[in-house]
Backbone as numpy.savetxt, mean C-alpha at the origin, in Angstrom:
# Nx Ny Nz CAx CAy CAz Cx Cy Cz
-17.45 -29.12 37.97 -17.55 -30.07 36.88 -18.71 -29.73 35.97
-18.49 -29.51 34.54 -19.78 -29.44 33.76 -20.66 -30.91 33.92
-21.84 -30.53 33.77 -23.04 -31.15 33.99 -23.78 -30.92 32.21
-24.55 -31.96 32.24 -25.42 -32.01 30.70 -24.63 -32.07 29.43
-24.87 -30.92 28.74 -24.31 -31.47 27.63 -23.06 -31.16 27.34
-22.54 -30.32 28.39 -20.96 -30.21 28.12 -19.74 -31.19 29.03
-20.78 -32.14 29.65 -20.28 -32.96 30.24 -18.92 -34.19 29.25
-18.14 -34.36 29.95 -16.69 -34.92 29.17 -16.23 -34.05 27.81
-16.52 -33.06 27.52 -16.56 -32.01 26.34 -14.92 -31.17 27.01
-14.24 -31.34 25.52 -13.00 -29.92 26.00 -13.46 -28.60 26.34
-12.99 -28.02 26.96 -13.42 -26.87 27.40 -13.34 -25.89 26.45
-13.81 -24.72 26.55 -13.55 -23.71 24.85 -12.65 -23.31 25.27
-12.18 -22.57 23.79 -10.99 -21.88 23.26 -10.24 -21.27 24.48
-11.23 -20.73 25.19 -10.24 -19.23 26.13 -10.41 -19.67 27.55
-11.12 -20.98 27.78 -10.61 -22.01 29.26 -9.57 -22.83 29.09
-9.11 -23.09 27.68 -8.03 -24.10 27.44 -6.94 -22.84 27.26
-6.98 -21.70 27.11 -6.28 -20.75 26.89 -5.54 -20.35 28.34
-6.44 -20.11 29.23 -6.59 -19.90 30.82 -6.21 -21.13 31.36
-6.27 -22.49 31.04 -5.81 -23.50 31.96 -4.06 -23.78 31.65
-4.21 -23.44 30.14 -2.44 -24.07 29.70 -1.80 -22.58 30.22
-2.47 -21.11 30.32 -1.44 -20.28 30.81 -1.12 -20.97 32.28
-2.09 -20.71 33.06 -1.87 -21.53 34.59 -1.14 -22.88 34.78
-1.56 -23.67 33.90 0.21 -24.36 34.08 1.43 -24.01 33.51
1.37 -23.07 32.77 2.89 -22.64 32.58 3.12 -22.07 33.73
2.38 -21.02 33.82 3.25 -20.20 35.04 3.41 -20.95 36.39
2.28 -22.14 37.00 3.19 -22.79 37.94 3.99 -23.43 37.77
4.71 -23.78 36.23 5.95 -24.38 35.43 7.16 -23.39 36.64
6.52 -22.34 35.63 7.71 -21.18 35.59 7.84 -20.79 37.63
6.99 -20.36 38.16 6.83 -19.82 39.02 5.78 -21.18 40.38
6.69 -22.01 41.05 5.90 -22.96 41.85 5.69 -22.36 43.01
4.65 -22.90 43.23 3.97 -21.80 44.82 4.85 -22.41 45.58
4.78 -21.71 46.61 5.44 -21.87 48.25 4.66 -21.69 49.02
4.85 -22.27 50.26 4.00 -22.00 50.97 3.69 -20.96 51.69
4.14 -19.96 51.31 4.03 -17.99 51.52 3.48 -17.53 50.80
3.67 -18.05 49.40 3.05 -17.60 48.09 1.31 -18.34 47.73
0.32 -17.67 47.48 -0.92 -18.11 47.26 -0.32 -18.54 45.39
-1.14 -19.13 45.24 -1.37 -19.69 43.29 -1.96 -18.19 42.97
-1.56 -17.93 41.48 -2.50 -17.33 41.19 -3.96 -17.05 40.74
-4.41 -16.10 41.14 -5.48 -15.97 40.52 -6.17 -15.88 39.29
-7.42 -16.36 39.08 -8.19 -16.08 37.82 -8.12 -15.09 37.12
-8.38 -13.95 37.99 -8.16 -12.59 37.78 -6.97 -12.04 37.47
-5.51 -12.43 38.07 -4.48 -12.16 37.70 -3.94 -12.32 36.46
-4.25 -14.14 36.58 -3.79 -14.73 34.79 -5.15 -13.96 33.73
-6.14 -13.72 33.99 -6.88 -12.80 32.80 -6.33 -11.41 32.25
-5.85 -10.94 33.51 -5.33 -9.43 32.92 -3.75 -9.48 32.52
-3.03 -10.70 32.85 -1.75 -11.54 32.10 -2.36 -11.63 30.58
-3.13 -12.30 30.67 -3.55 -12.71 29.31 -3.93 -11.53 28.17
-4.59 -10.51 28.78 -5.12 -9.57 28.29 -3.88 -8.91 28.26
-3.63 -8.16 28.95 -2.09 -7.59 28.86 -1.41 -7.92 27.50
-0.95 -9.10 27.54 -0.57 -9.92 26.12 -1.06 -9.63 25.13
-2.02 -9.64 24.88 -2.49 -9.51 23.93 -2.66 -8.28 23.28
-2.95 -6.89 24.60 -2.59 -5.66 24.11 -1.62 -5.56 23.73
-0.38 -5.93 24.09 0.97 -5.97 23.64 0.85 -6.18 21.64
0.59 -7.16 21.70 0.64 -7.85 20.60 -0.48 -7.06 19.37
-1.53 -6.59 20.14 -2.37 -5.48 19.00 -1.68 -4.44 18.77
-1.00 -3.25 20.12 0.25 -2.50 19.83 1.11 -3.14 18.88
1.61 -3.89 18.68 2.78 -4.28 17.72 2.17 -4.44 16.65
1.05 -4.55 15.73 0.46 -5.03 15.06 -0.15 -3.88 14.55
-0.26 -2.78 15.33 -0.84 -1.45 15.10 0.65 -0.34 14.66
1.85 -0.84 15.31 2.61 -0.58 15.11 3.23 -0.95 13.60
3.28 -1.96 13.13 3.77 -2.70 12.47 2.98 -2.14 10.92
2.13 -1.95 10.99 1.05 -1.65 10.14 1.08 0.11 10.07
1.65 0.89 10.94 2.19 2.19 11.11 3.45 2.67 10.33
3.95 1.32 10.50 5.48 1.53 9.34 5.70 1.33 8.07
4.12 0.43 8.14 3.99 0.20 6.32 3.13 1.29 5.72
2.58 1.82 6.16 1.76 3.18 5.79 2.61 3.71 5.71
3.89 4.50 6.68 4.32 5.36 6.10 5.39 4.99 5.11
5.54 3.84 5.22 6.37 3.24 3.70 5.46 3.80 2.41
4.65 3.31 2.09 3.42 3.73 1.18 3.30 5.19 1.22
3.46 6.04 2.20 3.20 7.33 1.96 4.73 7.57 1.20
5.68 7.22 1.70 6.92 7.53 0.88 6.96 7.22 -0.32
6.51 6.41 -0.66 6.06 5.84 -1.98 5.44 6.37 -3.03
4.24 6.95 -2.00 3.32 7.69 -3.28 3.76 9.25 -3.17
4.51 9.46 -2.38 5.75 10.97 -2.60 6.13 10.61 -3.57
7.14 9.95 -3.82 7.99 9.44 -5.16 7.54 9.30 -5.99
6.13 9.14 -6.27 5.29 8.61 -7.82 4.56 9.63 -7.82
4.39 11.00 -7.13 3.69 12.06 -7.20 5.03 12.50 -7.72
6.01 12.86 -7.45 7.38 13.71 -7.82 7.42 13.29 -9.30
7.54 11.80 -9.67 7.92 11.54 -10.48 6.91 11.58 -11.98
5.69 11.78 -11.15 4.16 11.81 -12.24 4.36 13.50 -12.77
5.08 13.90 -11.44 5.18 15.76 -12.28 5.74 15.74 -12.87
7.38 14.68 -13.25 8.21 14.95 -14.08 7.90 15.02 -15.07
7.29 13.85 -14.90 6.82 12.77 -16.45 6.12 14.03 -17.50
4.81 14.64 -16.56 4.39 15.47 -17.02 4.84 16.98 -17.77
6.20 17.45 -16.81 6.69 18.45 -17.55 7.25 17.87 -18.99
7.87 16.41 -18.93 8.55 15.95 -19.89 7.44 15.78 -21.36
6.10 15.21 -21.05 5.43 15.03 -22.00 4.64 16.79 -22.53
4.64 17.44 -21.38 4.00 19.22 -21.59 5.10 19.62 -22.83
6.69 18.55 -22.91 7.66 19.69 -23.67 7.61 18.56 -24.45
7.27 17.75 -24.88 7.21 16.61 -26.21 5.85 17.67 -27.12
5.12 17.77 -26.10 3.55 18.17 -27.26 4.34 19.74 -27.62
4.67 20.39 -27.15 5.47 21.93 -27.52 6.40 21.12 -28.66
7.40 20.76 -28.58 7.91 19.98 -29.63 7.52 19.65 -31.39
6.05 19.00 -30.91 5.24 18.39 -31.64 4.49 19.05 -32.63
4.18 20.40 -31.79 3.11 21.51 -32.15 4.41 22.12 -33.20
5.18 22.26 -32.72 6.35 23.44 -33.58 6.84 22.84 -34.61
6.89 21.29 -34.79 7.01 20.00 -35.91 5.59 20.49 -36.89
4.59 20.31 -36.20 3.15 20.35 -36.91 3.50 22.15 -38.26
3.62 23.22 -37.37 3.76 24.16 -37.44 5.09 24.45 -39.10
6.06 23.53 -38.61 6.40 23.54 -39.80 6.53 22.84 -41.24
5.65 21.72 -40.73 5.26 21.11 -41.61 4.06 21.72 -42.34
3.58 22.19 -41.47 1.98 23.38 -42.79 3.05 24.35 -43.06
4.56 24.92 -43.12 5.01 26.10 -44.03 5.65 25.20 -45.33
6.40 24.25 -44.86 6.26 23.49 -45.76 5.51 22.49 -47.34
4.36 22.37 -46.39 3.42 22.24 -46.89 2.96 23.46 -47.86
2.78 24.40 -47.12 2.14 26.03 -48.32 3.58 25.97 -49.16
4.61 25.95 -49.19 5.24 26.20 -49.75 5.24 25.07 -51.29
5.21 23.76 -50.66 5.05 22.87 -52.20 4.18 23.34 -52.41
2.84 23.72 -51.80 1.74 23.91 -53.03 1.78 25.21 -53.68
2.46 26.36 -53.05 2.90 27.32 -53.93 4.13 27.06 -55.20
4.70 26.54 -54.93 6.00 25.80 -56.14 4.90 25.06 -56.60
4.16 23.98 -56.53 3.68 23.15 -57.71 2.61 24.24 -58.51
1.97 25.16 -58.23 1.01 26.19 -58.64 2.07 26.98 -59.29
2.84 27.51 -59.17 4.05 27.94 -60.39 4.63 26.78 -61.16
4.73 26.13 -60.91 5.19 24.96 -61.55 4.16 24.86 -62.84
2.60 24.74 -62.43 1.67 24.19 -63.28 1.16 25.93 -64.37
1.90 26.84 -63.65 1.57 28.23 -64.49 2.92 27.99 -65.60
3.61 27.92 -64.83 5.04 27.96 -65.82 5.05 26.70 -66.99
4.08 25.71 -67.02 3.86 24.82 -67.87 2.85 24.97 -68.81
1.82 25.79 -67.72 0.91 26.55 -68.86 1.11 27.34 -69.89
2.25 28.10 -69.65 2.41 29.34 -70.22 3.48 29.08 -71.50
4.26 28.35 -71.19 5.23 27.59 -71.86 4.87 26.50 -72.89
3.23 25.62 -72.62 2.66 25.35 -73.37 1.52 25.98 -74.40
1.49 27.34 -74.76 0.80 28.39 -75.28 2.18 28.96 -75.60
């Protein structure tokens, strides 16, 4: 029985954890009189047991979403190269647009420079 100040006090987390497993399992499993109750020790490494279980699954679980995410960022790496060859052949594009727009370009200003001789000359 606690004494002082934990006297009439619920017990903590992982004695109320340890007392409700121990009545389940003499729920589940009632002694006989061949059979001893179990032990402290038994239901702790029950308990523990469990719980490794449950960090495995959780370690697991968290294993399948990573490699979800790695599949993922496969696909957005594949698709970031595309993008990239696609925009590498927009600026080639762009450059060869640029390119003929300065022949263009020399060319009006060669026609308007005959243009402005042929007005000269015609005005004399």
């Amino acid at each position: 029985m606690p004494r002082g100040k934990t006297a009439g006090k619920v017990p903590c987390k992982p004695a109320r954890q340890l007392l409700f497993s121990e009545a389940l399992h003499q729920q589940k499993h009632p002694a006989t009189a061949d059979s001893p109750p179990p032990s402290h020790d038994t239901m702790s490494d029950n308990t523990q047991g469990a719980s490794m279980d449950r960090i495995l699954q959780e370690i697991s679980a968290v294993g399948r979403k990573l490699e979800g995410l790695d599949t993922a960022m496969s696909a957005l790496t594949a698709e970031t190269r595309s993008m990239s060859l696609e925009i590498a052949g927009f600026q080639s594009q762009i450059s060869g647009l640029d390119h003929r727009v300065a022949a263009v370009e020399s060319q009006v200003v060669l026609q308007t420079d005959r243009d402005q001789e042929l007005l000269y000359l015609r005005s004399n």
